[in-house]
C-alpha positions as CSV (number, residue, x, y, z in Angstrom):
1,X,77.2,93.5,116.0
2,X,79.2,93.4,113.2
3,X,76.2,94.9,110.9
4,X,76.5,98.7,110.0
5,X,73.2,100.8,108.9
6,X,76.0,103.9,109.0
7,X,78.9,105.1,109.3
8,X,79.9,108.1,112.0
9,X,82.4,111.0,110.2
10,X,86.0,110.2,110.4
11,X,85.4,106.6,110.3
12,X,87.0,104.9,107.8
13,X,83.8,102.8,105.9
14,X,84.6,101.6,103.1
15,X,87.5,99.8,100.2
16,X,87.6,99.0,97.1
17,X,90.0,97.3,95.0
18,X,91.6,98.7,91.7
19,X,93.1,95.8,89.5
20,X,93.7,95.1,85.7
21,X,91.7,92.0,86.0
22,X,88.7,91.8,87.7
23,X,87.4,88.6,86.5
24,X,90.6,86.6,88.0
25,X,90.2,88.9,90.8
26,X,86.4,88.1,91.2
27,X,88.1,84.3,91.2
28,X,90.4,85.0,94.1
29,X,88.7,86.3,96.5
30,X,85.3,84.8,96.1
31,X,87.5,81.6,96.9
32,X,89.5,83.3,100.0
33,X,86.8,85.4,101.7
34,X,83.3,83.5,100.3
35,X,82.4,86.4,98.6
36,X,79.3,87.3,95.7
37,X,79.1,89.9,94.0
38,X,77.2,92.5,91.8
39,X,77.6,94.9,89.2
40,X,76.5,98.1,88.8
41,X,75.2,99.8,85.9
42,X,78.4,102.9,85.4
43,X,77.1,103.6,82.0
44,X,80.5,101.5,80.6
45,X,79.2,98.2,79.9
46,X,83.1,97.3,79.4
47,X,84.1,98.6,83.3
48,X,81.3,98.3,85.4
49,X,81.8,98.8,89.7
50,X,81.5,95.8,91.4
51,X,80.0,95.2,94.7
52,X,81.5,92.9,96.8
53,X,78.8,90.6,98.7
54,X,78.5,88.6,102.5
55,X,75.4,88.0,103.5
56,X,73.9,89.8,100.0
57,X,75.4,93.4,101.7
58,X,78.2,95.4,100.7
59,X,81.5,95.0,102.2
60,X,83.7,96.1,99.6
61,X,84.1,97.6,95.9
62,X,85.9,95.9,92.5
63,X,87.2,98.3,89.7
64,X,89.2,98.0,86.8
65,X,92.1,99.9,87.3
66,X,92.9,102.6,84.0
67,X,94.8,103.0,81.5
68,X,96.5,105.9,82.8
69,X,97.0,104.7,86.2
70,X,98.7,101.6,84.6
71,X,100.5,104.3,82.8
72,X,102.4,106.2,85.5
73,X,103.4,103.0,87.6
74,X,100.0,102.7,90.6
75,X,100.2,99.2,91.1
76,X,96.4,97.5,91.6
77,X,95.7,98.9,94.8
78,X,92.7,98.8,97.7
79,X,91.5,102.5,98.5
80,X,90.6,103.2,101.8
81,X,87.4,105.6,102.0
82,X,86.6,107.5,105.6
83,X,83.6,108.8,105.9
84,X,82.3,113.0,106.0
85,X,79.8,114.9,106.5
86,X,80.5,117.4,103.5
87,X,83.1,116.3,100.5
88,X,83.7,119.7,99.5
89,X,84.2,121.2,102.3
90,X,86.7,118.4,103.7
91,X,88.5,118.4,100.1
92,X,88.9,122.5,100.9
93,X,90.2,121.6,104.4
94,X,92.4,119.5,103.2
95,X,94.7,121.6,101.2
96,X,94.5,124.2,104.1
97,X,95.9,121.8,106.2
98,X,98.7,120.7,103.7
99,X,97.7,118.3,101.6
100,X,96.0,118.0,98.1
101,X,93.1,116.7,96.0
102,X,94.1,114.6,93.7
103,X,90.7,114.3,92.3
104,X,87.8,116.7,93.0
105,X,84.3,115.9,94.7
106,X,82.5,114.4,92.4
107,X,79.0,112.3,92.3
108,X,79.2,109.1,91.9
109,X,75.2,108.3,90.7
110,X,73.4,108.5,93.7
111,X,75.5,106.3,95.6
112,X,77.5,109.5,97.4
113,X,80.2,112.0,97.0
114,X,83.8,111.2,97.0
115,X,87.2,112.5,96.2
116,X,90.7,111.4,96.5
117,X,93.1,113.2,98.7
118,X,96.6,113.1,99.1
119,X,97.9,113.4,102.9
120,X,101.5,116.2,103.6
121,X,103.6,112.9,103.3
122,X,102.0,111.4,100.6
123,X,99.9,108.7,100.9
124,X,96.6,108.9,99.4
125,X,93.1,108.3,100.4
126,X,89.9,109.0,99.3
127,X,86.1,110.3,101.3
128,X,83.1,109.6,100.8
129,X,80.0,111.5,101.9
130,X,76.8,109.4,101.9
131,X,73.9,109.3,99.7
132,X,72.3,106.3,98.8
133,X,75.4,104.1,99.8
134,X,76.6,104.2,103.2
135,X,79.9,102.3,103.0
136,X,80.2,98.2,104.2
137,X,77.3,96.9,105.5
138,X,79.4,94.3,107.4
139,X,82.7,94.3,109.1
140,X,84.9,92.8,111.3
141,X,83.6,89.5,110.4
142,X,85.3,86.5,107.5
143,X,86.1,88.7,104.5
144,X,85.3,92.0,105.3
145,X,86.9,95.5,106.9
146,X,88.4,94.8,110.3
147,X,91.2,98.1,110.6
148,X,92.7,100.3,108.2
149,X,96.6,101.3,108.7
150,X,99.1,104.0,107.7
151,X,102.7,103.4,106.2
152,X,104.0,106.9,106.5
153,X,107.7,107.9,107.3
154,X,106.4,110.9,109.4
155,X,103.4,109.9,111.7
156,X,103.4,112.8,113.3
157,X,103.3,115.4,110.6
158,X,100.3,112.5,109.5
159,X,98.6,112.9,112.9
160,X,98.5,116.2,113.0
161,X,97.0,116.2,109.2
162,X,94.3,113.5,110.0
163,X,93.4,115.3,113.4
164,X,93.0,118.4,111.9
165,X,90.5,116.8,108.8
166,X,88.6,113.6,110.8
167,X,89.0,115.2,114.5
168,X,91.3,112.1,115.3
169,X,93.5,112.2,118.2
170,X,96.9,110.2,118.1
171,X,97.8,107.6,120.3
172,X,101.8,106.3,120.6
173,X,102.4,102.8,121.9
174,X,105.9,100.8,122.1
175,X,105.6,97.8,120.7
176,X,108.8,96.6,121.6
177,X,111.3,98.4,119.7
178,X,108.5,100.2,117.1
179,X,106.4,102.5,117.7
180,X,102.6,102.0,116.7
181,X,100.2,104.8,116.8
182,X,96.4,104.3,117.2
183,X,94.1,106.8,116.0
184,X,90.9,107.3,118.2
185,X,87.4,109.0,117.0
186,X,86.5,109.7,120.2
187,X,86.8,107.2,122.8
188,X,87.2,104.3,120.0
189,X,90.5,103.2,117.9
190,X,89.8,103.3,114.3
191,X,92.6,102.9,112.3
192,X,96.6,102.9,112.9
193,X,99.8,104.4,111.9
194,X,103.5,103.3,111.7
195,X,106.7,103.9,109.9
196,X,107.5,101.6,107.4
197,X,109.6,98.5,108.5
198,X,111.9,98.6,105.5
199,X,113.4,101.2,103.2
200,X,111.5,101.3,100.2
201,X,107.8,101.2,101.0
202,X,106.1,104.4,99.8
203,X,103.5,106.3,102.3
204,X,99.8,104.7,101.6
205,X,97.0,103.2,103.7
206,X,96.4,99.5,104.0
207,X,93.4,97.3,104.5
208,X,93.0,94.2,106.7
209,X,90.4,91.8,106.5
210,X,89.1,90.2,109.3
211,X,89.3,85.9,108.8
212,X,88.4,83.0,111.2
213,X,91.5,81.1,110.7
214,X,94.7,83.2,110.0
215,X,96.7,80.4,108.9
216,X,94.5,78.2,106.7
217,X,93.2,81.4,104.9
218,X,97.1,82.1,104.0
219,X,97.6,78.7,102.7
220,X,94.0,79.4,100.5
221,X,95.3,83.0,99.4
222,X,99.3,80.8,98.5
223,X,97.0,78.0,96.6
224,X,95.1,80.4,94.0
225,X,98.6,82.8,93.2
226,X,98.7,85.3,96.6
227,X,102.4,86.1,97.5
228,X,102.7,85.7,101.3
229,X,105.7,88.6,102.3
230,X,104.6,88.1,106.5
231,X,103.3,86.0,108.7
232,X,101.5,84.2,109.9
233,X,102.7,85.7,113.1
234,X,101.0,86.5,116.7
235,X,100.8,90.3,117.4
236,X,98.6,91.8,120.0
237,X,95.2,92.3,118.0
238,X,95.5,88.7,116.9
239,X,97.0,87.0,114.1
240,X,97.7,88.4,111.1
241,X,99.6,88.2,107.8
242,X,100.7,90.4,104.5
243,X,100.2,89.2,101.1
244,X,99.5,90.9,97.6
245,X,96.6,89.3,95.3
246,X,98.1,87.6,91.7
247,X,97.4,90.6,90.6
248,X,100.1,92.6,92.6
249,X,97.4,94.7,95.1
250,X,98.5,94.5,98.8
251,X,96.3,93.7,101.9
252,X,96.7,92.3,104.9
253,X,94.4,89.1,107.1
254,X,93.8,89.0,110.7
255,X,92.3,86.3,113.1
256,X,91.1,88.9,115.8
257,X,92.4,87.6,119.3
258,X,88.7,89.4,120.6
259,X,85.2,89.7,119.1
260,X,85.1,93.2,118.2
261,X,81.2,95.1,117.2
């Protein structure tokens, strides 16, 4: 079932999306994925968190992106959060295994424990160790988490990171000329890897969001401002397509060829 009352460690549980205007953004994807949504009390009446709602349960997070990030050149971006058992100690692993915090363990209310790491080739992603909040309450259903996905130029040195700091194992495929790499918790895939397809695309993890209809949801996302760069196009999970929101942050659609719990 696509309804989650937790999330196993090394699973990756939950987004959220960074952007300068969450009211337009609110707009968007209320439109493309049917969402509702709630805000939570941060203390900043100004820049409140926003939970993004199916159902009435969390699926996804809505911030607005800072100053200082705006500053040094992040484009609005969707973290992608994996779940662990113990932030600090997974943050301190981390930099043994060669990468770095970017941002410490902190507490966010009583919601969790999160910090933001950065991977040996670069890209960045943040875990969160439950409290109160457990991560999305649905997935792999219209408008929420179906797979997360690596952009790195060196999987392997990736691989070995991630194994080393979820327990993941890596698992190389040929696509037909590219090589994709699953990463399994276990006996399930969770997430996936790849080098970029084109010069120019900085190491980071992308999100894709399950949909019932591929193409029609691309002509929604074209119709309020999205900019389609792929697809739609058939690949063997199903059919799926990249776009960036009018605010500039990238994710990615998928019509799942299977059901998947």
């Amino acid at each position: 079932m696509p309804a989650r009352t937790s999330h196993a460690p090394g699973t990756p549980s939950w987004i959220d999306l960074m952007t300068p205007d969450p009211t337009a953004a609110k707009s968007f994807y209320s439109t493309l994925f049917g969402w509702e949504y709630r805000d939570e009390d941060t203390g900043m009446p100004d820049n409140p968190y926003t939970m993004c709602l199916k159902r009435g349960k969390p699926v996804a997070g809505m911030g607005r992106q800072s100053d200082e990030q705006r500053a040094m050149g992040i484009p609005p971006l969707w973290n992608t959060y994996v779940t662990v058992t113990d932030a600090q100690a997974s943050a301190a692993k981390a930099g043994e295994l060669g990468g770095s915090v970017m941002a410490a363990p902190m507490d966010v209310m009583d919601a969790g424990r999160m910090a933001v790491l950065v991977d040996p080739t670069g890209a960045v992603l943040c875990i969160w160790q439950t409290k109160d909040h457990i991560g999305a309450e649905l997935v792999n259903e219209h408008g929420t988490l179906a797979w997360s996905e690596l952009m790195t130029p060196d999987v392997d040195a990736a691989a070995k990171f991630y194994e080393g700091l979820f327990g993941w194992t890596a698992q190389a495929q040929d696509m037909g000329g590219m090589i994709y790499t699953t990463f399994m918790l276990a006996d399930r895939g969770i997430a996936g890897a790849m080098k970029p397809p084109v010069d120019g695309i900085p190491p980071n993890w992308g999100t894709y969001f399950a949909v019932d209809d591929c193409d029609a949801t691309v002509e929604a996302a074209r119709s309020g401002g999205a900019t389609v760069f792929m697809g739609p196009e058939d690949i063997a999970p199903g059919r799926m397509a990249s776009m960036a929101d009018p605010q500039g942050a990238m994710f990615n659609v998928i019509t799942l060829a299977e059901a998947v719990d």
